[in-house]
TIMI-630441 format. One line per 3 residues: number of its first residue (from 0); for each residue x negated, y, z of N, C-alpha, C. Coordinates in steps of 0.001 Angstrom, whole numbers. Atoms other than C-alpha are relative to their C-alpha. Layout:
NUM> X,Y,Z,X,Y,Z,X,Y,Z; ...
//
This chain:
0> 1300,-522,-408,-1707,-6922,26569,-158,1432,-419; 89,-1490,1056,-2830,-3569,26192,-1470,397,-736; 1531,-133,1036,-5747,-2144,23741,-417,814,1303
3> 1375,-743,-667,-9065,-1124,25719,194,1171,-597; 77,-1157,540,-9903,2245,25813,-1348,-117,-1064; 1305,275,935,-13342,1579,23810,1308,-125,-1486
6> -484,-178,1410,-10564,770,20893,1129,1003,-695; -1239,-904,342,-8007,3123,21654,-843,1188,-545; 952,-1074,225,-10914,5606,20802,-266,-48,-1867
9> 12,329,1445,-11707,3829,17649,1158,-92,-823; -1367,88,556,-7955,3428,16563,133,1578,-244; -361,-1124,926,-8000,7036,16385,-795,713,-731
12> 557,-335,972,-10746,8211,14735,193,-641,-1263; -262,384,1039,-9758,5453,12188,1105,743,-977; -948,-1223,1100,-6655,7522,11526,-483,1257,-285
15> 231,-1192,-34,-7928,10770,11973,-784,-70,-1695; 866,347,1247,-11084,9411,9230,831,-675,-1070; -295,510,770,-9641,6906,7403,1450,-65,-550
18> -1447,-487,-71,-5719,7748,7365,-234,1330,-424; 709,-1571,266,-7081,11243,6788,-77,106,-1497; 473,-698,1440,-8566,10910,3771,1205,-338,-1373
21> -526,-285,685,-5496,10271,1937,1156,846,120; -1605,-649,-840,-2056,11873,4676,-1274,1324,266; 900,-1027,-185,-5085,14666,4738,-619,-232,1329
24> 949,118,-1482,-7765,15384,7285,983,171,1274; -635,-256,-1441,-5033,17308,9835,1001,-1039,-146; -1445,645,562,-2679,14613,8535,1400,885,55
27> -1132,-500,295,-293,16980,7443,444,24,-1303; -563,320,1164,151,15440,4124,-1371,284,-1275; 994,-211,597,-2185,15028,1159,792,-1127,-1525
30> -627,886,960,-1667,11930,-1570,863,-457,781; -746,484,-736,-71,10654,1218,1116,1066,1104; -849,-999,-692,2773,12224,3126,-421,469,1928
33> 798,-474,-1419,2105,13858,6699,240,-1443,908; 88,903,-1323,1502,11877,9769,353,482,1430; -264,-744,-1352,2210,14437,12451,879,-30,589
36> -1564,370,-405,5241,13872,14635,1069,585,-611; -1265,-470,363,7434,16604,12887,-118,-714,-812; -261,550,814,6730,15148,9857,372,-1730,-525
39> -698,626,-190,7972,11829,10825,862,-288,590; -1111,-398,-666,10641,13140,12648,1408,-1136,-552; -1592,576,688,14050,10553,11800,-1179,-1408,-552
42> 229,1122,604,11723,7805,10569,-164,-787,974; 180,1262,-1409,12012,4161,11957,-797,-382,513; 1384,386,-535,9393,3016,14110,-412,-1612,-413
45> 171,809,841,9948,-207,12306,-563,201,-1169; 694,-196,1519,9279,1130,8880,-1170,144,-120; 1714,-885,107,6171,2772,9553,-881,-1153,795
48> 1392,981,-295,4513,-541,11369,409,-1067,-981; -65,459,997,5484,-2491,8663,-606,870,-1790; 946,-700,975,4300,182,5961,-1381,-113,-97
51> 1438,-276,-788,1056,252,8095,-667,-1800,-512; 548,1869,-110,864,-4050,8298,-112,-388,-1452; -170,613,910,1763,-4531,4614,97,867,-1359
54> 270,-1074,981,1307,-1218,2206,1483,-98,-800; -974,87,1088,3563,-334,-323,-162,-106,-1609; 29,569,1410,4183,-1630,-3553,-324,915,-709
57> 480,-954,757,2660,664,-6405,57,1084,134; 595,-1297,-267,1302,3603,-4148,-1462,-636,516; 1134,463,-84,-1961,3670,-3153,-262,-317,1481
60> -288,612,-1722,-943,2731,788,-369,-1586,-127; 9,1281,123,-2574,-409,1205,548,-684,992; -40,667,-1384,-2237,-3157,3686,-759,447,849
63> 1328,-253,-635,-4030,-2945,6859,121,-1397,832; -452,1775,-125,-2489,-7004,7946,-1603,249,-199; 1046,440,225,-5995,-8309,8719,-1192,408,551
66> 674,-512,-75,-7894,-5581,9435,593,765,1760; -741,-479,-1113,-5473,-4042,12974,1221,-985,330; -991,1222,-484,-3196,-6356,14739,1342,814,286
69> -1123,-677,-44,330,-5568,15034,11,921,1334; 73,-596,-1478,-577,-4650,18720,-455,1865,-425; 1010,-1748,-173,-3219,-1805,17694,1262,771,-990
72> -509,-911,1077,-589,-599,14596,1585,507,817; -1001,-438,-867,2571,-805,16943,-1123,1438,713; 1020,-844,-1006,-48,1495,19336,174,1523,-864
75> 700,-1166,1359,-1008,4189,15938,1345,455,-71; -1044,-433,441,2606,4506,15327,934,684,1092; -636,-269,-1278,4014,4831,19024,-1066,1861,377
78> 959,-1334,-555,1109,7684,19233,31,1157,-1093; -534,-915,1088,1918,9355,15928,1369,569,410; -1089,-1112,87,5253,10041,16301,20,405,1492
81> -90,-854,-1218,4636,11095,20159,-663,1226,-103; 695,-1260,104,2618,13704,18731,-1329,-70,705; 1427,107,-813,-809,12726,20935,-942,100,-711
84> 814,-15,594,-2180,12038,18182,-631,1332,-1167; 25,-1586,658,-1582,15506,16151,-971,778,738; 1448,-1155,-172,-4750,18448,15726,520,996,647
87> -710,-1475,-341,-3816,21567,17633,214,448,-1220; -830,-1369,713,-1601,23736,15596,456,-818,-1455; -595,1040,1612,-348,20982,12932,1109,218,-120
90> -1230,16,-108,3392,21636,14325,478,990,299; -682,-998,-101,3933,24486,13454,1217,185,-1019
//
């Protein structure tokens, strides 16, 4: 199935807001490392929806299992590293 646009809207302000406030507002890195396509340039698209579904062990990346279905986090991750989701002028 695919996500509505009504959530594909909300899926990204969630990152933009809530992904933000730790990979920084432009997500180009903060407590958390960037989010912008260069800066996950070489990483697996496995790792990162599994990072996303199930946090990592003693950082402050939590789960999000529960709260986004593998559908919407496959979605966040397919749109991160395509860059759609990047602020003008993040890749530079």
């Amino acid at each position: 199935g695919s996500i509505p646009e009504r959530r594909q809207q909300e899926l990204i302000n969630m990152v933009r807001q809530d992904c933000g406030s730790c990979h920084g507002i432009t997500l180009k890195g903060g407590l958390g490392p960037p989010l912008t396509s260069r800066g996950l340039t070489g990483k697996p698209h496995g790792l990162l929806v599994n990072t996303i579904l199930y946090g990592r062990k003693d950082t402050p990346m939590p789960p999000w299992r529960g709260l986004l279905s593998r559908e919407e986090i496959e979605w966040i991750v397919g749109h991160l590293k395509d860059g759609s989701l990047d602020l003008p002028g993040t890749n530079r």
